[in-house]
Structures are given as structure tokens and as C-alpha cells.
C-alpha positions in Angstrom: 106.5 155.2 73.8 109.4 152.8 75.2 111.8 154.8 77.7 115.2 153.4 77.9 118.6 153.3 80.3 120.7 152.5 77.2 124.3 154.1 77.6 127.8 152.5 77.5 128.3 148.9 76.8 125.0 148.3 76.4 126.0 149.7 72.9 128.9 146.7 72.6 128.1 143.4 73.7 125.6 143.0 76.5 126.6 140.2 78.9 126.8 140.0 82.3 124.6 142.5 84.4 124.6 145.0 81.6 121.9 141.8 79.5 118.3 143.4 79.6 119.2 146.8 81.6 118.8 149.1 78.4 115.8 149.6 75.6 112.3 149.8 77.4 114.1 149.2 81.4 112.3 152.4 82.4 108.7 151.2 80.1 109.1 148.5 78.1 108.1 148.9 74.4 104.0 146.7 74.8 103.6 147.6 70.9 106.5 146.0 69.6 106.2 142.9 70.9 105.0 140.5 68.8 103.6 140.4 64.9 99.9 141.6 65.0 98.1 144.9 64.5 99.2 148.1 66.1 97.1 151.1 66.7 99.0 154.2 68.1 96.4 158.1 68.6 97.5 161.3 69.7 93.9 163.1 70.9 96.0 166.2 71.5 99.3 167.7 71.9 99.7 166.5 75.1 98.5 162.9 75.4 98.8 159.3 73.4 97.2 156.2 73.5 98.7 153.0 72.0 96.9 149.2 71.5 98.7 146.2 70.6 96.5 142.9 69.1 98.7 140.3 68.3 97.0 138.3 65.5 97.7 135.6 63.9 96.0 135.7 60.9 97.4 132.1 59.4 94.8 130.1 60.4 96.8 127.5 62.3 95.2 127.6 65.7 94.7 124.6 67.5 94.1 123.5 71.1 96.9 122.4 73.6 95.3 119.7 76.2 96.4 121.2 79.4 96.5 119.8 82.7 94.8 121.6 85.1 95.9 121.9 89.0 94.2 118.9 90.5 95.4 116.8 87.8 92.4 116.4 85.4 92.8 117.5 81.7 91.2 119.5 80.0 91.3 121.6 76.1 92.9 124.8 76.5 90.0 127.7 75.9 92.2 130.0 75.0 93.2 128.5 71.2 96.9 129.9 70.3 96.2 132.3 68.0 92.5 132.8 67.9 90.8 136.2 68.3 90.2 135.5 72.3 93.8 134.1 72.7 94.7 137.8 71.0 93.1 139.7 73.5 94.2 138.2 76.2 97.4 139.0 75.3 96.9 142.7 73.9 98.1 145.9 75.8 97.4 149.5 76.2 99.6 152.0 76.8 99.0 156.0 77.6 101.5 158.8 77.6 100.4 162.4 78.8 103.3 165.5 78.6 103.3 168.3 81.3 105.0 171.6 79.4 108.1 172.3 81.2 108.2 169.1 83.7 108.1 165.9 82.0 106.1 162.5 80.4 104.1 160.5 82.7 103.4 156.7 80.8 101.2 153.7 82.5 100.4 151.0 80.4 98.3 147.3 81.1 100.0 144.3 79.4 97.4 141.3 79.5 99.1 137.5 79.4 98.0 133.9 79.2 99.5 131.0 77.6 100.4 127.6 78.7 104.2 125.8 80.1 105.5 123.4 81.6 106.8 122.1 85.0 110.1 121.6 83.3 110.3 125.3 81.6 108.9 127.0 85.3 111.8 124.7 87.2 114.1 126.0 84.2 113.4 129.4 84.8 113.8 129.3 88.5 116.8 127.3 89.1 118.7 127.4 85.4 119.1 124.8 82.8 122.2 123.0 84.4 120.8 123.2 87.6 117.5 121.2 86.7 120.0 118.8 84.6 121.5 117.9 87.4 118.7 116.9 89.4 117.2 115.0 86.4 120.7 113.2 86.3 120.5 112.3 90.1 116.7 111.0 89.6 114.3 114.1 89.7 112.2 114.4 87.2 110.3 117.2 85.8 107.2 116.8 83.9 106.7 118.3 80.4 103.3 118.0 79.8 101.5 121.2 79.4 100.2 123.4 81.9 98.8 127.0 82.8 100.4 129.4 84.8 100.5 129.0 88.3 101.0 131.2 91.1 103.2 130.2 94.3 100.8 128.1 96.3 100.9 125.6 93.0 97.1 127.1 91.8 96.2 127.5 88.1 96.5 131.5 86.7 94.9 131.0 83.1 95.2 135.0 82.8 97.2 138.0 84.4 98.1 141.2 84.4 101.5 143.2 83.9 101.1 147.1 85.2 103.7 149.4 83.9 104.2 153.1 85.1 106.7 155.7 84.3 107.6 158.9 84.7 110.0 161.1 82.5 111.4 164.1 84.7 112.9 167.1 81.4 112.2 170.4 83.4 116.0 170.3 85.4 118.0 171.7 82.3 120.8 169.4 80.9 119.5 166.4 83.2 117.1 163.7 82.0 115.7 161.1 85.1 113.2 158.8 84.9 111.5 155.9 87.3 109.1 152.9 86.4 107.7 150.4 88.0 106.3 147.2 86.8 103.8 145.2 89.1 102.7 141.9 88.0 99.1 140.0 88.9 100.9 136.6 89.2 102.8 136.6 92.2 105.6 134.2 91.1 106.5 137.2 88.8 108.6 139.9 90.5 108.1 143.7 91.2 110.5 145.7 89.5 111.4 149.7 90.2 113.8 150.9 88.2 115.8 154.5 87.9 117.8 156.3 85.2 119.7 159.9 84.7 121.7 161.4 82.4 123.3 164.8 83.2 125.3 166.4 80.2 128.1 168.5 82.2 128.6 170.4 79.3 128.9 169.6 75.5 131.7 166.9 75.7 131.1 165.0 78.9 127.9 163.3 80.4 127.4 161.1 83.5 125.0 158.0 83.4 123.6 156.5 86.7 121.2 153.3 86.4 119.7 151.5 89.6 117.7 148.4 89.0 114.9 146.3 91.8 113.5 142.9 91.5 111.2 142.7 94.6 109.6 139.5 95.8 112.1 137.4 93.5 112.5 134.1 93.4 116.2 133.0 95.8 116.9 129.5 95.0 119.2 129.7 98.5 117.2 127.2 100.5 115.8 125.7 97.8 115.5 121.9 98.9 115.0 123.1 102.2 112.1 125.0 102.1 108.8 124.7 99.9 109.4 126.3 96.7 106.1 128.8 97.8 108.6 130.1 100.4 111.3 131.1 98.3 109.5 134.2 96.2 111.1 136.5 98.7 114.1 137.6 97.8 115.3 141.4 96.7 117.2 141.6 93.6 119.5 144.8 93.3 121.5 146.7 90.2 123.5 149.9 90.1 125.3 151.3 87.8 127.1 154.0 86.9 129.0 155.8 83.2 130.6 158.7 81.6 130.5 159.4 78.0 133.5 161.7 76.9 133.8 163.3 73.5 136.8 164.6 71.8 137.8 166.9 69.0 138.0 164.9 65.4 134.9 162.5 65.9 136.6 160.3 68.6 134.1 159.2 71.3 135.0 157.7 74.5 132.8 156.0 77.3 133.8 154.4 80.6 130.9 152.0 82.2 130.8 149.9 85.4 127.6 148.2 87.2 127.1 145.6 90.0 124.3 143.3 90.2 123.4 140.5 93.7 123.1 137.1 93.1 119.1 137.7 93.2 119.1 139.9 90.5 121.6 138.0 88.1 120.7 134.3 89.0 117.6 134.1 91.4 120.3 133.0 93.9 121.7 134.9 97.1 123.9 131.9 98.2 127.7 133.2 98.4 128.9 129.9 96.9 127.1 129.8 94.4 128.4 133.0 92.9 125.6 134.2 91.0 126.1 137.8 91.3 128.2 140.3 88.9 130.6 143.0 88.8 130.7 144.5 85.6 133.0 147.2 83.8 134.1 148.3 80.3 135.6 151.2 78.3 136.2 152.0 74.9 136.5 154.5 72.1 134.9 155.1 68.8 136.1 157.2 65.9 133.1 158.5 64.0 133.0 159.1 60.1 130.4 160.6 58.2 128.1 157.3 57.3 129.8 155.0 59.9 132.0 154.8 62.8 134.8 152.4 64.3 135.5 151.4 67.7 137.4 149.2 69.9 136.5 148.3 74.0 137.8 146.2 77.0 134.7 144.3 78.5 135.0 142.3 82.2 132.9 140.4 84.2 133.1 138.9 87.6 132.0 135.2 88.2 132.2 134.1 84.5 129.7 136.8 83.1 131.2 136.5 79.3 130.1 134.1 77.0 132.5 131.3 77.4 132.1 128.4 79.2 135.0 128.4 81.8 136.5 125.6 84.9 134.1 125.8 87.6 135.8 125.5 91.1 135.7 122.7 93.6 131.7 123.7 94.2 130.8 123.9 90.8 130.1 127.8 90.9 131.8 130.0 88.0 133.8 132.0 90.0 136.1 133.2 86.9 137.0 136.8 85.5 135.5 136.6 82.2 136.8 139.4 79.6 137.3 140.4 76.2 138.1 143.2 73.2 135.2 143.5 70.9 136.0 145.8 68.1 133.1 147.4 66.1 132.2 148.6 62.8 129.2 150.5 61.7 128.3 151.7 58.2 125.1 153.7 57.5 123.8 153.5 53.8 
């Protein structure tokens, strides 16, 4: 029941801005996320209705001691891995076709769990980041605790909504929109869009345009309370062409842009957290395989090597390389 934007180079490697905009970016896949039980009806032609428990049926569940807001401890009542703990982590999901227009999908994903101060900082600012403060003197508790929204309060349990819609009645043109609105409101809003139009039966044009609303901007972070700083708007776009020639030889061009906001939590020009992306390539397919060979480029160090930062300590380097490709179905 998962809808996807997964064209171009996120078929080669996935760095950059193209990382996480592919599989389930329209409606995430909420029955394939972790081992448990899955239960998946189809009442009628029209509609289906998914559940995900995730069990843990080992028998290993013990308590973390958590500390709570106001700085007393307390046993965690929500045991890792017991029957409750499952529920409050299961999801539903529905999917309902309409003949001749499309697939409308809405689905509840329910979360709790416990962290850390050090993970949330981690997560908001980067690893290197809060290794830096650590080195000049901050520390960062690791002891654990629950969730907690923006004014520092405990969230033992939220709630991720998901909603989608699959537009099919246009002929040769697939679209589809989601949107993903989260109870805890250090999580962003995301709205995302894909298309696909097939030109004819060689060429098709890919377009992909990606939101992170109320996202965390590390800008003024320091200068500002950290409460203050889940207000930033992370943007994507995208946009690919898939050509296909005689003899099994497939080409594709791809190139996306991401802001600092939507790549790094950071809008702050210097600290070059945003991405331009690109890549093409070909493929020559064979009956049970295929090889290929691509160019892949990112602004602002977006590969996977570590490269000289410049004179502010921001990655400001053209990262690139060939990846070549092999692929043999048994």
C-alpha cells in the first residue's frame, strides 16, 4: 500500500538530496516496518485495510528508568516489547479505488519510546555539531528520557497521520500528493508531490517536489530558545527523464535541489547545508540482468567522502563520482 517517487538515481546510489525522496515519499510503507505480525483485508474490490503489531515475542522485555520532565524518575510503563508497548506502536492503514480516477490512502501510525538529550540534540544540530560543543564544555545528558514536545514537556505517546491520493484517470500520467501530520510538534509537516508522464513508449518525464513545514532551523540556534527554532520551511524539487533505446539500452537524466532546511535543519548561507543534485547514466538490459554505468554530483560535499572544509568549517565542495552497476536475476 506504500506509493513511491522512485525514478532516476534513486535507482544508483542515493546521497545527497536524492537520500529518503523515493519508496513510501508519497505514503510510507506502516506494514513493513518492523518484525511483528501483519494483517492486510480487502472487504471488496474497491477498498483495503492493513494493521501492523510489532511483537516481540522473545520474552526479553524489561523496563528503562526514565526521567520524567521535572526531573524525578520513574519505570517506564510502556515495557519495550510487551503487548502494550506493541500497540502503541501499531498502525492502520486504508486504501479505497475510485474506477476511472484514482486511490485515495490515509493511514494512523501510533509511536512511543524513550531517548535521550544527547540523541534529540543529535538529531537537530548533527553529530559533529554537538561534538563540538561537548569539546568546548557543553554537555549533553544521556540518560533516558520520553519524548518531548518544543516547550521541553514529556510526549509518552503520539501520533503520525498519513494521507494520499493516487490521481490514474489522465491517460499516460500518474500524480500523486501526501501529506504526513505529526502529534508532536518537534516533528515536521511534510506535503509531498510526484508525476510521471510517459510521452510516448520511449521517453517519460519525472517531476518530484518535497515540504518540511514547521522544521527545525538551527540558524539562530544559541541565540534564541531552542522552542523558537521549529519554524523553518524545508523545500525539494526535482525533476527526470527516462529515455529508452532500441537493443535494451536505457538512459535517464536526473537533477533536484534541496534548502538548507530540508537537507540539514539549517537555513544559514555559511553553513552550506543545502544541495544541488544531478546525475545521468545508461543501462544495457539482458534477459536475467542488466549493466549500467552513471556520473553522480553533488553540491556542498553531498557524496560520501569526507572532504577539506573551508575557512568556516562548512563543506562547501563538489562531491562526485561513476558508480557502475550490475544486476543478475536468478
Amino acid at each position: 500500500m506504500r506509493s513511491d517517487a522512485a525514478y532516476g538515481l534513486w535507482n544508483w546510489d542515493r546521497f545527497a538530496c536524492v537520500d529518503g525522496v523515493g519508496e513510501g515519499f508519497i505514503f510510507d510503507d506502516y506494514l513493513d516496518k518492523t518484525t511483528g505480525v501483519n494483517a492486510y483485508f480487502t472487504p471488496n474490490e474497491a477498498l483495503s485495510v492493513g494493521f501492523h503489531l510489532p511483537l516481540d515475542l522473545t520474552g526479553a522485555h524489561s523496563a528503562d528508568v526514565v526521567t520524567k520532565d521535572d526531573g524525578t524518575a520513574e519505570s517506564d510503563p510502556y515495557v519495550s516489547g510487551s503487548l502494550t508497548d506493541a500497540w502503541l506502536s501499531s498502525a492502520v492503514v486504508f486504501a479505497y479505488k475510485i474506477d476511472s480516477v484514482g486511490t485515495a490512502k490515509a493511514g494512523l501510525k501510533l509511536n512511543n519510546g524513550t531517548t535521550t538529550e544527547k540523541a534529540i540534540m543529535e538529531d537537530l544540530l548533527g553529530k559533529d555539531r554537538v561534538a563540538a560543543l561537548e569539546k568546548a564544555g557543553t554537555s549533553f545528558s544521556e540518560s533516558k528520557i520520553y519524548n518531548r514536545d518544543k516547550d521541553g514537556k514529556d510526549v509518552k505517546t503520539w501520533v503520525e497521520i498519513a494521507a494520499a491520493f493516487e490521481l490514474t484517470s489522465v491517460e499516460n500520467l500518474y500524480a500523486a500528493l501526501g501529506v504526513v501530520i505529526p502529534t508532536l510538534n518537534t516533528k515536521p509537516i511534510k506535503a509531498n508531490a510526484y508525476g510521471k508522464y510517459s510521452v510516448n513508449e520511449q521517453l517519460a518525464v519525472h517531476a518530484v517536489v518535497g515540504t518540511k513545514i514547521n522544521e527545525f532551523d538551527a540558524k539562530d540556534f544559541g541565540k534564541k530558545a531552542t522552542k523558537d527554532l521549529f519554524n523553518g520551511f524545508g523545500f525539494l524539487a526535482g525533476v527526470g527523464v527516462d529515455y529508452a533505446l532500441d537493443g535494451g539500452i536505457a538512459l535517464f537524466a536526473d537533477a533536484r535541489y534541496a534548502n538548507g532546511v530540508y537537507c540539514g535543519k539549517n537555513s544559514d548561507a555559511d553553513a552550506k547545508a543545502d544541495h544541488f543534485t544531478l546525475g545521468l547514466g545508461a543501462t544495457k538490459g539482458f534477459s536475467n540482468g542488466l549493466i549500467g554505468v552513471a556520473f553522480e554530483g553533488s553540491t556542498n560535499k553531498g557524496g560520501r567522502y569526507a572532504l577539506k572544509p573551508n575557512d568556516k568549517g562548512a563543506q562547501d565542495k563538489f562531491s562526485w563520482e561513476i558508480p557502475v552497476k550490475f544486476e543478475y536475476w536468478f
